[in-house]
C-alpha positions in Angstrom: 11.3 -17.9 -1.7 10.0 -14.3 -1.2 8.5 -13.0 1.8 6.7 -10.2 3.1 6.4 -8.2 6.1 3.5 -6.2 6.9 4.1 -3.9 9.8 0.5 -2.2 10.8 -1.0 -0.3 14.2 -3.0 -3.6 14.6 -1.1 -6.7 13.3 2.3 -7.6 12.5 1.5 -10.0 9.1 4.1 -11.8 7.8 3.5 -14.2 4.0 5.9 -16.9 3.0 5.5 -17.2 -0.6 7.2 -19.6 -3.0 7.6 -19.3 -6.8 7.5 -22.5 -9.2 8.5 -22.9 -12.4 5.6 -22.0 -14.5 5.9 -18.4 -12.6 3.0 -18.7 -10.1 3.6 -17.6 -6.8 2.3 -20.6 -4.0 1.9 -18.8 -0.5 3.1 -21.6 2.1 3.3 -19.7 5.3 1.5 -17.2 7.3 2.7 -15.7 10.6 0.3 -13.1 12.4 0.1 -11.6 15.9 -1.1 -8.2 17.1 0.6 -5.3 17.4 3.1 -4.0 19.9 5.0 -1.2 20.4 3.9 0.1 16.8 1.1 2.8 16.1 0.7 4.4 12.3 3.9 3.1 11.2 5.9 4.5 14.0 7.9 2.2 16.6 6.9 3.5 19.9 8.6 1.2 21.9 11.5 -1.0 20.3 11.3 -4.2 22.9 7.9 -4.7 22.0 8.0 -4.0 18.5 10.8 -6.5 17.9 8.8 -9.4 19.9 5.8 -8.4 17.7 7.9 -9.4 14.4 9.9 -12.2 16.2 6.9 -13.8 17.4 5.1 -13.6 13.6 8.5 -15.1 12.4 8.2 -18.4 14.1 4.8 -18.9 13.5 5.5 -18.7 9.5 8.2 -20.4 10.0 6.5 -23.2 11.6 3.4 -23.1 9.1 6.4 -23.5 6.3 8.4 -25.3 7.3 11.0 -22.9 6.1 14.1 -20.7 7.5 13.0 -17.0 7.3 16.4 -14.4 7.0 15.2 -12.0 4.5 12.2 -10.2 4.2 10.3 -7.6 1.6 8.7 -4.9 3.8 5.9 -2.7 3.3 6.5 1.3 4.4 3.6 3.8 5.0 2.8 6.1 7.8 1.3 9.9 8.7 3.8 11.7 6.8 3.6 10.0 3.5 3.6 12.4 0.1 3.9 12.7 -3.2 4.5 15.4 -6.1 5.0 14.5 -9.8 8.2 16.3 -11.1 8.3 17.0 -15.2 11.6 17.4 -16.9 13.1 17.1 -20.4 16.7 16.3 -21.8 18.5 16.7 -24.9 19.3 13.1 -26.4 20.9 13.9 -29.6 21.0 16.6 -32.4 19.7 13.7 -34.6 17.1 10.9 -34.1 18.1 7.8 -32.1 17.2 4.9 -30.3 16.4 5.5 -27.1 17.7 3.7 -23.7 17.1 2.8 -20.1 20.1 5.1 -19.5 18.2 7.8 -20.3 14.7 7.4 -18.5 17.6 6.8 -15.4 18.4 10.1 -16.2 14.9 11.9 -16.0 14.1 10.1 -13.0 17.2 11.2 -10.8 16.3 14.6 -12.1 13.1 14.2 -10.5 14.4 12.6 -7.7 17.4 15.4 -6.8 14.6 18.2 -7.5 12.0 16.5 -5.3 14.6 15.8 -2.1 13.4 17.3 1.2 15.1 17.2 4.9 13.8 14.9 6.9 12.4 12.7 4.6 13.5 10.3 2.0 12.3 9.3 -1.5 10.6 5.2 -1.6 9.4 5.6 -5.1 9.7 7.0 -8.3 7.3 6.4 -11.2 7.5 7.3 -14.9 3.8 8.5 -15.3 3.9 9.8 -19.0 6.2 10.0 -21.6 6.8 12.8 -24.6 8.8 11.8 -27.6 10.2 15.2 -29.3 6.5 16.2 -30.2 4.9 12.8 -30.0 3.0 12.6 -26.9 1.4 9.5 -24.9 4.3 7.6 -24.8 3.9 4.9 -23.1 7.6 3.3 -23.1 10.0 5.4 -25.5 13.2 2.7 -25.2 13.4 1.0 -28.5 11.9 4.3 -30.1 14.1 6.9 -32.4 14.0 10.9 -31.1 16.2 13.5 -30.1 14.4 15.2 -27.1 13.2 12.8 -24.2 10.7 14.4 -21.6 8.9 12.7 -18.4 6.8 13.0 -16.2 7.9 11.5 -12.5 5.7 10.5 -10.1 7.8 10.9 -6.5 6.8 9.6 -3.0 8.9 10.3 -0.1 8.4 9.1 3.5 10.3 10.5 7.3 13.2 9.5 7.1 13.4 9.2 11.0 10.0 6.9 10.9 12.3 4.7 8.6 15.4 4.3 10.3 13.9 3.3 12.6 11.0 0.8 11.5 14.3 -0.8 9.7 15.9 -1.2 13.3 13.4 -2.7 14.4 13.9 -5.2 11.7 17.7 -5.7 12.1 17.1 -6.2 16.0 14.7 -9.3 15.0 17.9 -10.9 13.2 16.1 -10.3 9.4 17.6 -8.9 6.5 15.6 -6.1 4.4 15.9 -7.1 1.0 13.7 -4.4 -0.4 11.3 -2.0 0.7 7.9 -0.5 -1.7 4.9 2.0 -0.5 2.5 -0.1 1.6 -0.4 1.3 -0.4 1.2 0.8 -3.9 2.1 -2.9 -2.8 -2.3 -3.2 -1.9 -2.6 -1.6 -5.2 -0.7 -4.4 -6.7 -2.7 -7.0 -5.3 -6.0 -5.5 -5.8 -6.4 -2.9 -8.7 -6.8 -4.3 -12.4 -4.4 -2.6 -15.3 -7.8 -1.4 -17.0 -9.1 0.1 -13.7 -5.6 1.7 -13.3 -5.9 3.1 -16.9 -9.8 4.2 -16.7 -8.6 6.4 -13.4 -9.1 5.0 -9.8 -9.3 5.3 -6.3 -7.5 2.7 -4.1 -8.1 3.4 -0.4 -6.1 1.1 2.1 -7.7 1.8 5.6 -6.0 0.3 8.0 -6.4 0.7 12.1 -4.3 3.3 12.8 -3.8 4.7 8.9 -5.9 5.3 5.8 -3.7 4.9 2.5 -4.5 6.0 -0.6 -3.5 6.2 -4.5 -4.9 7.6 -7.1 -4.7 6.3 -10.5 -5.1 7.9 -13.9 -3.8 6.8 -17.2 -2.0 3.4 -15.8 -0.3 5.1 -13.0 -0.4 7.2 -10.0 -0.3 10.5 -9.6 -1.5 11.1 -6.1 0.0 9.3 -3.3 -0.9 10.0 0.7 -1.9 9.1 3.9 -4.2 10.4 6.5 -3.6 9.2 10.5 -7.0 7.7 11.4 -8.5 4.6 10.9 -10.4 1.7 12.1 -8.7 2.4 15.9 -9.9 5.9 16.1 -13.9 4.5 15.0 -13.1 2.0 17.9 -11.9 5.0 20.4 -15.5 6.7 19.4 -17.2 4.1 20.2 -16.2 3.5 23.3 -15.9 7.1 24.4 -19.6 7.5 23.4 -20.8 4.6 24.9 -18.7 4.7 28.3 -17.2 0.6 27.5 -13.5 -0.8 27.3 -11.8 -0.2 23.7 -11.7 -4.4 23.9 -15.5 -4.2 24.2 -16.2 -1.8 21.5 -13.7 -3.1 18.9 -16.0 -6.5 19.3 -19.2 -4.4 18.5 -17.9 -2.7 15.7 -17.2 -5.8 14.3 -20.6 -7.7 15.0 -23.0 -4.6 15.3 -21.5 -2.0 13.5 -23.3 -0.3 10.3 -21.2 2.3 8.2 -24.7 4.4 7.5 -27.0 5.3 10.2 -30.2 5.5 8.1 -30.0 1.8 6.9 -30.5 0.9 10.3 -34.3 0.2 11.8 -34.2 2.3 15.0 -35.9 -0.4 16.5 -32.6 -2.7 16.7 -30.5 -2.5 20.0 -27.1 -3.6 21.2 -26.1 -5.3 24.5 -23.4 -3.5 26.2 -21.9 -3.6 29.7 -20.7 0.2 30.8 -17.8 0.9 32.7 -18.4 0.6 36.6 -21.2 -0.9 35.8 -22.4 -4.3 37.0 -26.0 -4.6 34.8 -26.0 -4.8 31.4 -27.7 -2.0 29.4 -29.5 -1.6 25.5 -28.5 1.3 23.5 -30.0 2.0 19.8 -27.9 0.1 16.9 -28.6 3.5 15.4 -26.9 5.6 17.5 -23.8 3.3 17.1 -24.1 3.6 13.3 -24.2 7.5 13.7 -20.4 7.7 15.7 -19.3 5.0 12.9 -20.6 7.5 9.9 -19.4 10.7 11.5 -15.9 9.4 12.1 -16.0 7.6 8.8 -16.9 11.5 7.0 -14.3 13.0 8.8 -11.5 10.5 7.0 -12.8 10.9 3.8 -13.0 14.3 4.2 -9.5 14.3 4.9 -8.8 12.0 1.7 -10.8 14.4 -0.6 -8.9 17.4 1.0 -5.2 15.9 0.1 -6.5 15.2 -3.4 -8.1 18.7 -4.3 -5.1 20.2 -2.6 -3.2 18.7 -5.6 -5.6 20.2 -8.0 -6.5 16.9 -9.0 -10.1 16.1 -9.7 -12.1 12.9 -8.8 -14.7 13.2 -11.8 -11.7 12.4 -13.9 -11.6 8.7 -12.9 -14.3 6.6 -14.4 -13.0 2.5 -12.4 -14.5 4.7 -9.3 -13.1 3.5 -5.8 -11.5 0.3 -4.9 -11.6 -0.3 -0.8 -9.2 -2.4 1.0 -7.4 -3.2 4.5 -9.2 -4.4 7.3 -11.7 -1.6 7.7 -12.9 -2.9 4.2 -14.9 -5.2 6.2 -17.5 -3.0 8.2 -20.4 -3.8 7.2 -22.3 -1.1 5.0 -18.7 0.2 4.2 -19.2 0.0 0.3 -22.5 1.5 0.5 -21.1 4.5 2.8 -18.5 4.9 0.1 -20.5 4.9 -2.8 -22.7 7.6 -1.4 -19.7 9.8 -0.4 -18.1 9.5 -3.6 -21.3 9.3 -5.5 -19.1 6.5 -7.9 -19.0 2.6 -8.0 -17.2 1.2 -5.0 -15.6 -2.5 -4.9 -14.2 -4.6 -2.4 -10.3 -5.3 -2.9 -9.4 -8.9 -2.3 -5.5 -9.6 -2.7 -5.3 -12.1 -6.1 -2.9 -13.1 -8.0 -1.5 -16.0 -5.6 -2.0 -19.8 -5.2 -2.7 -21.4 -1.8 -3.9 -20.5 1.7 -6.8 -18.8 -0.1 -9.2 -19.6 3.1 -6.5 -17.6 5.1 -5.2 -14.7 2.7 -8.5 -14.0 0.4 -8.5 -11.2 3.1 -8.2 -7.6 2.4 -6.4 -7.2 5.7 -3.9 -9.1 3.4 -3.4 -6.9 0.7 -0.3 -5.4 1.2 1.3 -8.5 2.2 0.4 -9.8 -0.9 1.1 -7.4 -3.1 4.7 -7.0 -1.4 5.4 -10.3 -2.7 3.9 -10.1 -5.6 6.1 -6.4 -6.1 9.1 -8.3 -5.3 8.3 -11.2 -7.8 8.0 -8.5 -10.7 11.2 -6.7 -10.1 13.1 -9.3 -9.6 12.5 -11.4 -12.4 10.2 -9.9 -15.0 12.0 -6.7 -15.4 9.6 -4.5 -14.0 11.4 -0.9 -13.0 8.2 1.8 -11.8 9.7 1.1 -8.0 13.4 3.2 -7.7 14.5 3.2 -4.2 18.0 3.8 -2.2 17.8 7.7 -4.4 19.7 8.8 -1.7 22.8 6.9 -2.5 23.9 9.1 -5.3 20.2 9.1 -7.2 21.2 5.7 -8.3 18.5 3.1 -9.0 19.0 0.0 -6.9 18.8 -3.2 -9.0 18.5 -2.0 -12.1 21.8 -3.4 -14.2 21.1 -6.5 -12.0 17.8 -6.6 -13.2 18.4 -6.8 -17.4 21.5 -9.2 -16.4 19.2 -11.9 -15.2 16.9 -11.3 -18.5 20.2 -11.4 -20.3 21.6 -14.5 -19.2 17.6 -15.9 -19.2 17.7 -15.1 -22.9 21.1 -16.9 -23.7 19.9 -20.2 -21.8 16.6 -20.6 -23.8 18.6 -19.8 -27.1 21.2 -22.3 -25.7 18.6 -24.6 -25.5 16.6 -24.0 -28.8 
């Protein structure tokens, strides 16, 4: 049993998801409530936060069937960065086979170069390899050389925002069995390996956040976050139009447009101002307009953090991937495809079996792909996630990790 837990400004999500023995993960229970005492991955109140998660415990727990005392969480928030570190080390004077022991190396290199007060490193992410003179390397272990070098992908988040989303945890009575980047979990669920390898844009908007990673070459090497989301659309909304947040979050939903010149000027909406005892009509335009402006103003902010890296967006050919609940606006894809001037998909979570009508949702991305993260490291040997570098730069898991495969190894021989 694996399960996820999916703390956002909106909803508390939390998946139960069970593995069989052919390897396919069967999603049995689903427990999720709306937010409290949370806002862009900060706890702002710990009472409320902790009946949030308590009260999306029993309900997957009743959906299941099962008893829930670990969980797989998901981490993001305002403060999120990234910065790839590049480093070489001597091997040998002569040729030889190369180990995990020294790709450990290179990557607490990257990690003790890349740590920063205040925050702590989630993630980090061989990008690119360099075998004495041989370059694109994908994975040098197995491989002869003498001179190893890397290039590491690093993502750090407050530490502060952390302790204290992991209190939160504890106080609910669950145990945090492992922790990835929210957005790198979506990625999992929703990005293909060729779109990752063509170079692509995965944006996780969110209510109160809008995550993002860029890929190029199979993995990422831009990873951020920008404060504003589907919330702050809402807050426009009803600002502009003088009506409850309650009331404009329902328009959004079932009258909002994402471009203002799709809509016929002709169409009105039905709204009820504050104070106001008649209902009134305003243009179905005008609320497209506050949805595009606000919508500009986040990508904006994306494009900013990306070119800031040096990093160019004509460079990735998969175009951009959308996902999170703000995926769901209509006219959201077209919006994006005439920002970005690329092709622009929906990201639905796949790669699971059961409660499709429930979780074929992007709003259930990172959920997903927490589980399916999980699933990968644990028993398939995956290593791109390094986490707990602050403990002596050591990478948590990872002698575990080729015990299992050792032992899994031995029993099929056994058995042959």
């Amino acid at each position: 049993m694996i399960t996820s837990l999916d703390i956002g400004t909106s909803k508390v999500a939390l998946l139960v998801g069970e593995v069989d023995s052919y390897g396919d993960i069967h999603i049995v229970g689903v427990g999720e409530v709306p937010s409290k005492g949370i806002d862009r991955g900060y706890i702002t109140r710990l009472d409320l936060a902790v009946h949030t998660v308590l009260s999306a415990l029993k309900d997957a727990q009743e959906m299941s069937g099962l008893r829930i005392d670990t969980v797989i969480i998901g981490v993001s928030g305002p403060n999120v960065k990234s910065q790839n570190e590049r480093d070489t080390i001597s091997v040998s004077p002569q040729p030889i086979e190369i180990e995990h022991l020294h790709i450990d190396r290179l990557i607490e290199r990257a990690i003790t170069r890349a740590r920063e007060d205040g925050y702590e490193i989630i993630s980090a992410i061989p990008r690119k390899f360099i075998l004495d003179d041989q370059e694109g390397v994908i994975d040098p272990v197995g491989l002869l050389g003498s001179r190893l070098s890397a290039e590491v992908h690093v993502v750090k988040v407050g530490s502060s925002m952390l302790r204290n989303l992991e209190k939160a945890i504890a106080s609910s009575g669950l145990k945090i069995a492992d922790r990835f980047l929210s957005s790198m979990a979506s990625s999992e669920a929703v990005l293909t390996p060729e779109e990752k390898e063509e170079g692509v844009l995965l944006l996780d908007m969110g209510a109160g956040l809008t995550d993002f990673v860029l890929y190029t070459e199979g993995s990422p090497i831009i990873t951020g976050s920008v404060p504003m989301g589907g919330i702050n659309i809402t807050k426009d909304i009803a600002h502009f139009m003088k009506i409850t947040v309650e009331q404009a979050e329902k328009i959004k939903i079932e009258q909002g447009f994402a471009i203002a010149d799709l809509v016929n000027e002709t169409e009105r909406v039905k709204i009820k101002p504050r104070g106001e005892e008649k209902e009134t009509m305003i243009s179905k335009k005008q609320l497209a307009e506050v949805i595009q402006i606000r919508l500009e103003e986040i990508m904006d902010k994306v494009l900013e953090l990306i070119n800031s890296q040096g990093v160019k967006l004509d460079s990735i050919n998969a175009g951009v991937v959308i996902t999170g609940g703000c995926a769901k606006l209509a006219g959201m894809k077209e919006f994006l495809e005439r920002y970005f001037d690329m092709p622009v998909r929906i990201g639905y979570p796949t790669g699971v079996i059961g409660l499709k009508e429930k979780i074929q949702d992007p709003s259930f991305s990172t959920g997903v792909g927490l589980i399916k993260l999980a699933y990968e490291e644990q028993f398939s040997g995956k290593k791109d996630l390094l986490r707990n570098s602050q403990e002596n730069s050591a990478v948590k898991g990872k002698v575990d990790v080729r015990s299992i495969f050792t032992k899994i190894k031995d029993f099929f021989k056994d058995v042959i």
